[in-house]
DSSP file (Angstrom, degrees, kcal/mol; ACC not computed):
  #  RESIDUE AA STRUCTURE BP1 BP2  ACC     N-H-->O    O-->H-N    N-H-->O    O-->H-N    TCO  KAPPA ALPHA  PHI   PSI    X-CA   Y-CA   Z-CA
    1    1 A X              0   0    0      0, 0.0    42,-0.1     0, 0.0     3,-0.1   0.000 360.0 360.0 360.0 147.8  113.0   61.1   86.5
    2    2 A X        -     0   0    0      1,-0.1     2,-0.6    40,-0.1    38,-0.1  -0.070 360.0 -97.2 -60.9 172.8  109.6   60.0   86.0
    3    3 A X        -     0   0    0     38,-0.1     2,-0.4    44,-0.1    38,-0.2  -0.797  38.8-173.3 -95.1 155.1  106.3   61.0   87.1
    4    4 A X  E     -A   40   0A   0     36,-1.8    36,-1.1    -2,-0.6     2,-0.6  -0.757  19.0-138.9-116.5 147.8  105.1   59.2   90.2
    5    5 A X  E     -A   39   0A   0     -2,-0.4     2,-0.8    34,-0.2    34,-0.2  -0.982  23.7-140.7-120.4 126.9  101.5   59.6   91.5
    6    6 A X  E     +A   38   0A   0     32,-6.1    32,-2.4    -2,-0.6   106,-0.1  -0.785  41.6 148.6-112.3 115.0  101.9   59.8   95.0
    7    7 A X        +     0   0    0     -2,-0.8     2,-0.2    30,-0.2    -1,-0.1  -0.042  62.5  35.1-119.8  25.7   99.3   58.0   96.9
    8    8 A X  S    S-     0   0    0      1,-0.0   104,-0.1   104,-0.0   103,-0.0  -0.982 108.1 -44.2-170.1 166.3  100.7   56.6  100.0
    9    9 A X        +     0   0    0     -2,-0.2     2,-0.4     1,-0.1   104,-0.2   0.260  53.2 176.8 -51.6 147.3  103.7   58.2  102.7
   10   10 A X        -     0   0    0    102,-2.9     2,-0.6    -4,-0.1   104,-0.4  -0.928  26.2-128.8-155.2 140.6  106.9   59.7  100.9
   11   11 A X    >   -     0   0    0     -2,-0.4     3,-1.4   102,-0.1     2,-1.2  -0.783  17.0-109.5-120.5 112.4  109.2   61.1  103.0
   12   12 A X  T 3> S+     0   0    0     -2,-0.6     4,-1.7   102,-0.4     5,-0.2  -0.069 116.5  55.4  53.2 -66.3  111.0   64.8  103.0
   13   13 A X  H 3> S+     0   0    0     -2,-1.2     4,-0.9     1,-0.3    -1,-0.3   0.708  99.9  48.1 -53.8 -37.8  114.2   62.8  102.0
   14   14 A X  H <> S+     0   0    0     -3,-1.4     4,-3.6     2,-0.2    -1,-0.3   0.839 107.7  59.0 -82.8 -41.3  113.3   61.0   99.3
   15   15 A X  H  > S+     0   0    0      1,-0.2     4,-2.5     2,-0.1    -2,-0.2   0.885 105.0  58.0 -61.4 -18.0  111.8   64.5   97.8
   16   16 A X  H  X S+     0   0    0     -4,-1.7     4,-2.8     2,-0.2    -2,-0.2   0.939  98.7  52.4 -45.1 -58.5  115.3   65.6   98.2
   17   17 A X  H  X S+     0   0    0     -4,-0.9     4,-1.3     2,-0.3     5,-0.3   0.953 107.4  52.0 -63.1 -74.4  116.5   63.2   96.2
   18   18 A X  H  X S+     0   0    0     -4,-3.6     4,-1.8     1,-0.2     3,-0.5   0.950 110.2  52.1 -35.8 -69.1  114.0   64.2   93.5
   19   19 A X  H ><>S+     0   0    0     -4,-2.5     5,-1.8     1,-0.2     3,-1.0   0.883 100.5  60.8 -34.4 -65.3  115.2   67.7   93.8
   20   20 A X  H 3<5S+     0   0    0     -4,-2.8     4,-0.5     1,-0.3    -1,-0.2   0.772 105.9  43.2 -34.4 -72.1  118.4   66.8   93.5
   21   21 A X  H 3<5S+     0   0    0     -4,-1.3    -1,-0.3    -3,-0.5    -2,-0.2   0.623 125.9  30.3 -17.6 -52.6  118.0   65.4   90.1
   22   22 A X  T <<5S-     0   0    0     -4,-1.8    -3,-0.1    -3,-1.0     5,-0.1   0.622 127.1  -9.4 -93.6-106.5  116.0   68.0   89.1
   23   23 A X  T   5S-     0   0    0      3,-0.9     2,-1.3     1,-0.1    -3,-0.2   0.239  84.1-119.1 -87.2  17.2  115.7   71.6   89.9
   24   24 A X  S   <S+     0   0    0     -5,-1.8    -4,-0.1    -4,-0.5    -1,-0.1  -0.249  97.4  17.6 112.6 -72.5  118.1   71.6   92.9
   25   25 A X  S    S+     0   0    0     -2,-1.3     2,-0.3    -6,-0.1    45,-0.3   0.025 122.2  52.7-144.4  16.6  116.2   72.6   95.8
   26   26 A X        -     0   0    0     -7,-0.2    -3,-0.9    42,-0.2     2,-0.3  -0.997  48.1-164.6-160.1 145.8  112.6   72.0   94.4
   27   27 A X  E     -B   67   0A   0     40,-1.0    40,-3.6    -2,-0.3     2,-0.2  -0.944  23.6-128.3-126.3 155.6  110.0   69.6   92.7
   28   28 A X  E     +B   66   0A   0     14,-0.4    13,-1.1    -2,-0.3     2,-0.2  -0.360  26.8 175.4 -73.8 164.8  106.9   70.3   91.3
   29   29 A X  E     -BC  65  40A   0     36,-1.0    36,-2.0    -2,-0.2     2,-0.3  -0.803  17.8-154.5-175.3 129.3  103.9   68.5   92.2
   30   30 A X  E     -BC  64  39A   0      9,-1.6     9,-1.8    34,-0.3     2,-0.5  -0.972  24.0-142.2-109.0 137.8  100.3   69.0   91.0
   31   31 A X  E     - C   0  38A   0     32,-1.8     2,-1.3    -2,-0.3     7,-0.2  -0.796  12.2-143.2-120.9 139.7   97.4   67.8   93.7
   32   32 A X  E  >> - C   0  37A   0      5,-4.4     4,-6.1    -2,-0.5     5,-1.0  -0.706  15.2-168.9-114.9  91.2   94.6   66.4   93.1
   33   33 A X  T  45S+     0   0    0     -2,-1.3    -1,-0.1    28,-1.0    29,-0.1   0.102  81.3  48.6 -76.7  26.7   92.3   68.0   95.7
   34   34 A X  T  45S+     0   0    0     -2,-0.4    -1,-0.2     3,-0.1    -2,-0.1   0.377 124.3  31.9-115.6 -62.7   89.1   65.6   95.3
   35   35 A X  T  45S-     0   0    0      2,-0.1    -2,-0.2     1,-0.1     3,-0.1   0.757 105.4-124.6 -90.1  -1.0   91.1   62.5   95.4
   36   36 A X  T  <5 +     0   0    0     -4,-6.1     2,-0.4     1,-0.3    -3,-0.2   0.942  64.9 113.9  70.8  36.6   94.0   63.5   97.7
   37   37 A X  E   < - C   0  32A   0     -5,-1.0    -5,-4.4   -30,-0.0     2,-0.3  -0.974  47.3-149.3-143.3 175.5   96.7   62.8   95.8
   38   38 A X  E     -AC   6  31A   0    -32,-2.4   -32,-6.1    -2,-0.4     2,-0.5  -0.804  10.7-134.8-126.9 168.7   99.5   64.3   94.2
   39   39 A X  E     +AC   5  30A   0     -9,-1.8    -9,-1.6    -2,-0.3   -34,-0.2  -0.944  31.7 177.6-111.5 142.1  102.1   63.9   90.8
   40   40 A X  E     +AC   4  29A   0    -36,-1.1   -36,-1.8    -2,-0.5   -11,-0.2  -0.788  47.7  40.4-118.8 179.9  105.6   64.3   91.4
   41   41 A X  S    S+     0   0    0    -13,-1.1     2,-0.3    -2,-0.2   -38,-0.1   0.384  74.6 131.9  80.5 -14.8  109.1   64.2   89.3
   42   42 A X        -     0   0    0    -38,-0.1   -14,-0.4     1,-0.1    -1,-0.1  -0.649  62.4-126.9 -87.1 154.5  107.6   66.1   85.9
   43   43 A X  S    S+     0   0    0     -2,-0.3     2,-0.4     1,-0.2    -1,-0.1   0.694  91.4   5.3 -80.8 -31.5  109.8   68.9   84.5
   44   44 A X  S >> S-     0   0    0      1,-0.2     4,-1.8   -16,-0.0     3,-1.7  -0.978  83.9-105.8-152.3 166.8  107.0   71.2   84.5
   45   45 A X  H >>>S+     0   0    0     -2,-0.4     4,-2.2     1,-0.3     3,-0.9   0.925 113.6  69.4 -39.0 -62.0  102.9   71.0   85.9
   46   46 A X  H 3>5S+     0   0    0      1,-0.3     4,-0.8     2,-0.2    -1,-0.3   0.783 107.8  40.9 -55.1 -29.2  101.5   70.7   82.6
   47   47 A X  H <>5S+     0   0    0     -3,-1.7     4,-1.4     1,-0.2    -1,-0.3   0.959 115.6  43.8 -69.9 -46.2  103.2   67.0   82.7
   48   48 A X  H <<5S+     0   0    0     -4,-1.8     5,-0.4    -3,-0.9     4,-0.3   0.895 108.8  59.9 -49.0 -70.7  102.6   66.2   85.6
   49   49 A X  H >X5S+     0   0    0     -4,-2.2     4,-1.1     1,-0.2     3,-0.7   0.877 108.9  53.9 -27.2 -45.6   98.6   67.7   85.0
   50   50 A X  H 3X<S+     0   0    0     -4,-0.8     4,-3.5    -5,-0.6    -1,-0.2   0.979 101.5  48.6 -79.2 -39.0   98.4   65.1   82.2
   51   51 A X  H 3< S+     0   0    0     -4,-1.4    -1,-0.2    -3,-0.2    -2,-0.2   0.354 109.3  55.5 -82.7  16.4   99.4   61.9   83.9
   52   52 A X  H X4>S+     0   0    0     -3,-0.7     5,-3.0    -4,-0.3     3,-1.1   0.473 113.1  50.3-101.3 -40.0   96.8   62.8   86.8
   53   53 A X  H ><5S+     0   0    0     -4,-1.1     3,-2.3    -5,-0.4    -2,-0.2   0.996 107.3  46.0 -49.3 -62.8   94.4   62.9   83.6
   54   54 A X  T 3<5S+     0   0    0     -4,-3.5    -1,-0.3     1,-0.3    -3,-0.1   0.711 108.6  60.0 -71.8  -0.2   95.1   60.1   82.2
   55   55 A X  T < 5S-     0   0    0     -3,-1.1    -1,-0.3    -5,-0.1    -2,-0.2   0.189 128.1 -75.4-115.9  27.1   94.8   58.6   85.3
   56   56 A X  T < 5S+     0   0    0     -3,-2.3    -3,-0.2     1,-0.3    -2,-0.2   0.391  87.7 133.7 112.4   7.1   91.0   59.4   86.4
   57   57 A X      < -     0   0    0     -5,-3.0     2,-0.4    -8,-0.1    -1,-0.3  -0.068  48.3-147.5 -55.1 170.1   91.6   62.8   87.3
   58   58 A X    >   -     0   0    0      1,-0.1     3,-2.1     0, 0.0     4,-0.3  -0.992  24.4-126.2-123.9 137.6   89.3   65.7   86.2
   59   59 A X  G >  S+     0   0    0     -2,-0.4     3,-2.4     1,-0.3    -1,-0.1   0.755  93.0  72.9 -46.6 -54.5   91.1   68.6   85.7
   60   60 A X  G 3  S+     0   0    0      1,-0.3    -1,-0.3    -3,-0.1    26,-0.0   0.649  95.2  62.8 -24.2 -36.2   89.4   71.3   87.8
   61   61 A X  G <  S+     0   0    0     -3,-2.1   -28,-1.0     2,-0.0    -1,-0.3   0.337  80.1 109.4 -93.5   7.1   90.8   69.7   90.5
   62   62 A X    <   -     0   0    0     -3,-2.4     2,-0.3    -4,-0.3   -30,-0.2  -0.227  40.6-173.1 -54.6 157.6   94.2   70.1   89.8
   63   63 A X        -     0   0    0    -32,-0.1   -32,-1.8    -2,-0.1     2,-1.1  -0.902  11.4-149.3 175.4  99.7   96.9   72.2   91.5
   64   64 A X  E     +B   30   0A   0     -2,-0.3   -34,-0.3   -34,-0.2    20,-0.2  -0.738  25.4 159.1-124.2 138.2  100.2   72.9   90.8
   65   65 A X  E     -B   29   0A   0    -36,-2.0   -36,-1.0    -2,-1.1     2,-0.3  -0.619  33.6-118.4-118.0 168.7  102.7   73.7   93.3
   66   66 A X  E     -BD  28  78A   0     12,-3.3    12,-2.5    -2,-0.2     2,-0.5  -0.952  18.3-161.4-107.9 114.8  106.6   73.9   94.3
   67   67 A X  E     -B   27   0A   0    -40,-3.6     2,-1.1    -2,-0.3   -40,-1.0  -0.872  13.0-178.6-118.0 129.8  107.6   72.0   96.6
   68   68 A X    >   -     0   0    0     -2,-0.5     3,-1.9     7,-0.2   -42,-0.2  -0.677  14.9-165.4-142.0  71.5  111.6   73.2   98.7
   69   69 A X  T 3  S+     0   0    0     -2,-1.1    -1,-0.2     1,-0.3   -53,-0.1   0.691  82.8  60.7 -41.4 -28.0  111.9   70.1  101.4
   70   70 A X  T 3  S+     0   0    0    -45,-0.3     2,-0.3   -54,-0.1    -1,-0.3   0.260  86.0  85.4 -65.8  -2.2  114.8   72.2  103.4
   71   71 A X  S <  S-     0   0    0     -3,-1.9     2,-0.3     2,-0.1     5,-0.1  -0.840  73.5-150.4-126.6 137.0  112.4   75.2  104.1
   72   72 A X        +     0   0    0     -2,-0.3     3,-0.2     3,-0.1     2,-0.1  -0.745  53.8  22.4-112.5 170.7  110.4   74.5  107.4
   73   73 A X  S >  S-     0   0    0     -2,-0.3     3,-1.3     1,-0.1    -2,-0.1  -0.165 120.2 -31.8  76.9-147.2  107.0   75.6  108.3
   74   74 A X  G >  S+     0   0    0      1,-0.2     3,-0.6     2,-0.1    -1,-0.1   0.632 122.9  73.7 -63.0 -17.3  104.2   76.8  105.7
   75   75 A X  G 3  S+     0   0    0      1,-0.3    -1,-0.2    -3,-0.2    -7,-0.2   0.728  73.9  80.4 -75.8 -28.7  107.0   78.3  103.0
   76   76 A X  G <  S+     0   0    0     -3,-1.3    -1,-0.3     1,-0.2     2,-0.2   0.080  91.3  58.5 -71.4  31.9  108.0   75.0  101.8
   77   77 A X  S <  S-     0   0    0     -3,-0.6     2,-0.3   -10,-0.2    -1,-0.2  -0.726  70.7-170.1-144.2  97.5  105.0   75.0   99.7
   78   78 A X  B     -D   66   0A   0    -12,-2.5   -12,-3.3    -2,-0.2     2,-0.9  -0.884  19.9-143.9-121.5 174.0  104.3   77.6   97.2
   79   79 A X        +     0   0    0     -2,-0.3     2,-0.3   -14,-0.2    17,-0.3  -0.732  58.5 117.6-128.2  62.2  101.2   78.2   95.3
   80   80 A X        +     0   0    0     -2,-0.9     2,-0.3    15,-0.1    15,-0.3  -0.834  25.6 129.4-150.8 109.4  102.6   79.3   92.0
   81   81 A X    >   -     0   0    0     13,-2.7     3,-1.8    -2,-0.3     4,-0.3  -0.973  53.4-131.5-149.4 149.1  101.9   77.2   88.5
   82   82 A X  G >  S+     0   0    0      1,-0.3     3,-4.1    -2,-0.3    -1,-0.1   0.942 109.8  73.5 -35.3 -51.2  100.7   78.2   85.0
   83   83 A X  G 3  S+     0   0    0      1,-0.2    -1,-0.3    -3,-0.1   -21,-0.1   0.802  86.7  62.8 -35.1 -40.9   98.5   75.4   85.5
   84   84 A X  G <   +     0   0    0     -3,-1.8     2,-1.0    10,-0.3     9,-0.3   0.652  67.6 108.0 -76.8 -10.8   96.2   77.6   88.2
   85   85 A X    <   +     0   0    0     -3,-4.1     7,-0.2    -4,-0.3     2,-0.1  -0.789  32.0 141.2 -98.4 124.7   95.0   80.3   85.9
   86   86 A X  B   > +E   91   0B   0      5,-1.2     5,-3.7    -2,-1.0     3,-0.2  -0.948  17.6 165.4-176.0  67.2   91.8   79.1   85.8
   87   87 A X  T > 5S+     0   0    0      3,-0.3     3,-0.8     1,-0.2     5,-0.1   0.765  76.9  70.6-103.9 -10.9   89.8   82.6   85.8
   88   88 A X  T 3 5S+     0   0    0      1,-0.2    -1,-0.2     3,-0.1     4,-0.1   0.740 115.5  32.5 -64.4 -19.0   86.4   80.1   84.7
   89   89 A X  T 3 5S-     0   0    0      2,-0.3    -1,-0.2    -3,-0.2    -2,-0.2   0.474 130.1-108.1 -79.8  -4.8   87.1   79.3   88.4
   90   90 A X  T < 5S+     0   0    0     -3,-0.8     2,-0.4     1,-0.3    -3,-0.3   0.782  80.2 121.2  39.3  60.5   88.4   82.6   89.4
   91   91 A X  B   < +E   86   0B   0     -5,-3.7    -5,-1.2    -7,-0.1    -2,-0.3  -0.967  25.4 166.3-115.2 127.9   92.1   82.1   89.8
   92   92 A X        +     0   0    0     -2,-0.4     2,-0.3    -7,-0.2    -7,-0.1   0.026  56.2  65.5-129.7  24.9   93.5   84.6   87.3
   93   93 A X  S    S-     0   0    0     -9,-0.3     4,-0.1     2,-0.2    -7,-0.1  -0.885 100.8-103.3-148.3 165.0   97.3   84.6   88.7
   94   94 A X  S    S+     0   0    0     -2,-0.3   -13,-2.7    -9,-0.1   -10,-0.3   0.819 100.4 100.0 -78.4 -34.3   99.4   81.7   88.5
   95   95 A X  S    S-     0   0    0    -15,-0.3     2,-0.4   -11,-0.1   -14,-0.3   0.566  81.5-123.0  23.3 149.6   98.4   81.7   92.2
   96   96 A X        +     0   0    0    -17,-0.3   -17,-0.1     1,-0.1    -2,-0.1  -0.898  35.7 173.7-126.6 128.4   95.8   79.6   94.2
   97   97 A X        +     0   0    0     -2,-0.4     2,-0.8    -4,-0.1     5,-0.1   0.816  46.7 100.8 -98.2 -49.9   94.2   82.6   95.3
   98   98 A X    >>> -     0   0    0      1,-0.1     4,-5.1     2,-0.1     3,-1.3  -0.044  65.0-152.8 -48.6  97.5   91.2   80.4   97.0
   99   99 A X  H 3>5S+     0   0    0     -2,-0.8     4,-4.4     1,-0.2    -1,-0.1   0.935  95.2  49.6 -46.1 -47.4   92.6   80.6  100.9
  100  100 A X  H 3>5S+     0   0    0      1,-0.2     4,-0.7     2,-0.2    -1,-0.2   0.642 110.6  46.9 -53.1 -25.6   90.3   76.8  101.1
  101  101 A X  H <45S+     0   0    0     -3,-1.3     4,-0.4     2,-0.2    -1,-0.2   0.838 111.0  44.5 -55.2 -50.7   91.8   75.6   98.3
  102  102 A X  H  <5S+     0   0    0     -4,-5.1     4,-0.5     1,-0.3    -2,-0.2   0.844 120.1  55.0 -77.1 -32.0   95.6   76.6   99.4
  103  103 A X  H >X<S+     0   0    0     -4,-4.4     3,-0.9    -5,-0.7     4,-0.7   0.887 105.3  49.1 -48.1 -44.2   94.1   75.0  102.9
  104  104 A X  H 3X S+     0   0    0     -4,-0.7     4,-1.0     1,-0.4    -1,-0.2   0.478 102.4  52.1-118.4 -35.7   93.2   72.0  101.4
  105  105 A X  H 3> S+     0   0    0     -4,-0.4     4,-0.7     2,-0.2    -1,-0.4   0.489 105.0  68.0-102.7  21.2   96.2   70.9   99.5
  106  106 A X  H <> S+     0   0    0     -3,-0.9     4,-1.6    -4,-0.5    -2,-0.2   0.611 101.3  45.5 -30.4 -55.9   98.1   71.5  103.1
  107  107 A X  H  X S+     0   0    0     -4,-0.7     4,-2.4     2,-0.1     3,-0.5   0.988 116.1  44.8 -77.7 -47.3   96.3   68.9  104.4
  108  108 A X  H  X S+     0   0    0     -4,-1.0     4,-2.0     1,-0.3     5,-0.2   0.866 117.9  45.8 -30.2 -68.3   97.1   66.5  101.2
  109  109 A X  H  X S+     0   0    0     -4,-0.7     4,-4.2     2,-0.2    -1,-0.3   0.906 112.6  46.0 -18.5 -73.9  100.5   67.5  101.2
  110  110 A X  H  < S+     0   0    0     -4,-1.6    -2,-0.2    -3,-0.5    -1,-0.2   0.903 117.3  49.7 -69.8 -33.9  101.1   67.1  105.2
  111  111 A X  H  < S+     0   0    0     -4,-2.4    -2,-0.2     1,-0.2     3,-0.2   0.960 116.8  37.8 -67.6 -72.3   99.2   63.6  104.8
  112  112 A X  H  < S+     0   0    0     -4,-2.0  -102,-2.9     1,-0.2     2,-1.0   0.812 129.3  33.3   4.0 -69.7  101.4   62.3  101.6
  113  113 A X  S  < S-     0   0    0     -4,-4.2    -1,-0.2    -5,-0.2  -102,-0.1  -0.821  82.5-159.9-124.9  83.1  105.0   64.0  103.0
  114  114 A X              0   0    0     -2,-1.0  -102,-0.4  -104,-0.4    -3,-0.1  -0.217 360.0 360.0 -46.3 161.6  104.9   63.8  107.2
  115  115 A X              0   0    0   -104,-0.1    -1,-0.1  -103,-0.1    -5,-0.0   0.310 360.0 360.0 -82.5 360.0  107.5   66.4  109.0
């Protein structure tokens, strides 16, 4: 699959779908926490990280995350990508250690993929 920039609804099903194709029970997705969008569909962040680039992103503002459409509540989203160590930001774990940060691609997320 390609990467998609998702800038308008996509819904739980259709990430399924993705998953399917790919890793099973999961996509990546990197977020772009200025402009409130995200990439989906690349095989790992760092791809995904690049077609946000090329496409007006700035890099700092990137995120990459897992996201497992069958797991309900706050767990279908975790906060784990190479892409985050960042310690000139202070993230030094593959982590997003910044609780506002992890906040803040919640709402992006929940705005982009309704329950």
């Amino acid at each position: 699959m390609s990467i998609k920039i998702i800038k308008e609804l996509i819904s739980k099903n259709d990430l399924r779908e993705i998953a399917k194709d790919q890793f099973g029970d999961m996509v990546k997705a990197v977020v772009d926490i200025k402009q409130g969008i995200m990439a989906i569909g690349g095989e790992l962040h760092a791809d995904e990280e690049a077609v946000m680039i090329e496409n007006g992103s700035r890099q700092h503002n990137l995120w990459g995350i897992n996201l497992y459409p069958d797991i309900l509540g706050e767990d279908w989203i975790e906060f784990n990508s190479m892409i985050n160590i960042r310690p000139s930001q202070g993230n030094k774990t593959r982590g997003i250690e910044d609780q506002k940060i992890q906040h803040k691609i919640r709402e992006i997320v929940a705005k982009l993929i309704p329950n």
